[in-house]
N, C-alpha and C positions, 0 to 999 in steps of 0.2 A: 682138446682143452676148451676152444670155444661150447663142444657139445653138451659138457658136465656144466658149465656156465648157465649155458640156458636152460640145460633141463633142471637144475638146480634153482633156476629161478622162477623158473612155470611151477615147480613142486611147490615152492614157497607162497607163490601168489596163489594158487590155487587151496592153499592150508587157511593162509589167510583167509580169503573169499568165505569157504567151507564155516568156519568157525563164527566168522562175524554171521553169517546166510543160523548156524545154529544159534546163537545167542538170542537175536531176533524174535528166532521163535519160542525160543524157551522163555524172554519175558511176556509173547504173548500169550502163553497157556499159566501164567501167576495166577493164581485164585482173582486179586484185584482185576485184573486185565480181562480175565471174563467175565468179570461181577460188572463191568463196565461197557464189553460188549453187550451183554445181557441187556442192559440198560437203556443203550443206545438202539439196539432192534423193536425195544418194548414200547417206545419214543416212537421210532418208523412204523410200527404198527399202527398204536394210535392216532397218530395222525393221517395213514391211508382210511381208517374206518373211521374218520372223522368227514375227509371228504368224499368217502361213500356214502353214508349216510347222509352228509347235504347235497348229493346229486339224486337221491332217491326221492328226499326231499323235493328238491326241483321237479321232477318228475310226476312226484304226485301232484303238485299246484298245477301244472301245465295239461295236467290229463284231468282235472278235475276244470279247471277252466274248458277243456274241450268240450267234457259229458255237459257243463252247465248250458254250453253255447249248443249242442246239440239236440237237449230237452228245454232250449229255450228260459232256461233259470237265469240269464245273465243279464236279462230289463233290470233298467235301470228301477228301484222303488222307495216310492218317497217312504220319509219316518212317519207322517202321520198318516197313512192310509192303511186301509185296513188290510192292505196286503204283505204290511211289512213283516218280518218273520219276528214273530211270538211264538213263545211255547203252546202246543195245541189245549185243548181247556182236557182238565182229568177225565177218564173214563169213568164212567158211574156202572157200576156193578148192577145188574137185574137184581129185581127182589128174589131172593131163595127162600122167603121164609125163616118164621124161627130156627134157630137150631139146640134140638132138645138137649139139656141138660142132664148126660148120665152122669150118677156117681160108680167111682172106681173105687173097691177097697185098695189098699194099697197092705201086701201082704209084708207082714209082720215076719222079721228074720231072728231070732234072739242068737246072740252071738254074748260069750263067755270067753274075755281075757285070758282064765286059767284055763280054759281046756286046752287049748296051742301045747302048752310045754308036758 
């Protein structure tokens, strides 16, 4: 008697367990429920490729501060001196000479709306 008792009661509890364990999952696969997952991974994303791109960031100032200190670019330079960095002056093109003036006919196509149909 006592054995029907408790196998009857472990069957129970276990029915239970099983159904509420299916329920769970059956609201997590709702259209909403993944439209929402979705959402929240696309969020985790963003934000990992957000602070990858500001360590890369970091990286480039820190390497670029190196190269300056390496080739010596990193003195201090006043604004008035004529070291301070300006745009170099334009390059001036060598003379080539004139350049002669061909004319081109430009070949005449005659096209006829009616001929098509």
């Amino acid at each position: 008697m006592f054995r029907r008792t408790f196998w009857f009661t472990a069957g129970a509890a276990a029915g239970v367990w099983a159904t509420t364990k299916v329920n769970r999952k059956l609201k997590q696969l709702t259209p909403e429920s993944l439209a929402a997952q979705a959402a929240n991974k696309a969020i985790e994303t963003g934000h990992r490729l957000k602070d990858f791109a500001l360590d890369v960031r970091a990286g480039m100032v820190q390497r670029e501060a190196e190269l300056e200190e390496a080739l010596g670019l990193d003195a201090p330079v006043e604004p008035g001196t004529a070291q301070a960095r300006e745009l170099p002056e334009p390059r001036r093109r060598g003379t080539l000479g004139p350049t002669p003036y061909t004319t081109r006919s430009i070949p005449t196509i005659s096209y006829n709306r009616n001929e098509d149909h």
